[in-house]
C-alpha positions, 0 to 999 in steps of 0.5 A, spaced: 818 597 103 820 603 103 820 607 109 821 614 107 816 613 102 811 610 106 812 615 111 811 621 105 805 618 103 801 618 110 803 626 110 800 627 104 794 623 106 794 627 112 795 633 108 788 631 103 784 631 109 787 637 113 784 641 106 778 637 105 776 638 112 777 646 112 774 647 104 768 643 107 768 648 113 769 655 109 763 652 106 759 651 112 762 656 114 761 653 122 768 655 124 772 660 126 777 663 121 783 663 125 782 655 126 781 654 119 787 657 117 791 654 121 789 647 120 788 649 113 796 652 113 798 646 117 794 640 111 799 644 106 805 644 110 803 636 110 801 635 103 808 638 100 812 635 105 810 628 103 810 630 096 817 632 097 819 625 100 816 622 095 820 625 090 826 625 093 826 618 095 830 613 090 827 607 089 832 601 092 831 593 092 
């Protein structure tokens, strides 16, 4: 198992929620706006962080 991987895929669950969450609020339009893109900012930079891990990270046996 590989750790880096592991950890890369619960980022980027992390940041599918985070991006989920605020599309449904813009939508519902029930927050502030500086709240949702923070939290909007902070599900991106988790997404593409845990794509970058699992990019880069080579597979070993």
């Amino acid at each position: 198992m590989n750790l880096k991987r592991t950890f890369g895929f619960v980022l980027t669950v992390l940041g599918i929620v985070g991006l989920i969450y605020t599309g449904v609020e813009v939508i519902q339009q029930s927050r502030n706006i500086t709240t949702l893109v923070v939290i909007g900012l902070i599900g991106l930079l988790f997404f593409f962080s845990g794509i970058g891990l699992i990019k880069n990270t080579k597979d070993t046996e």
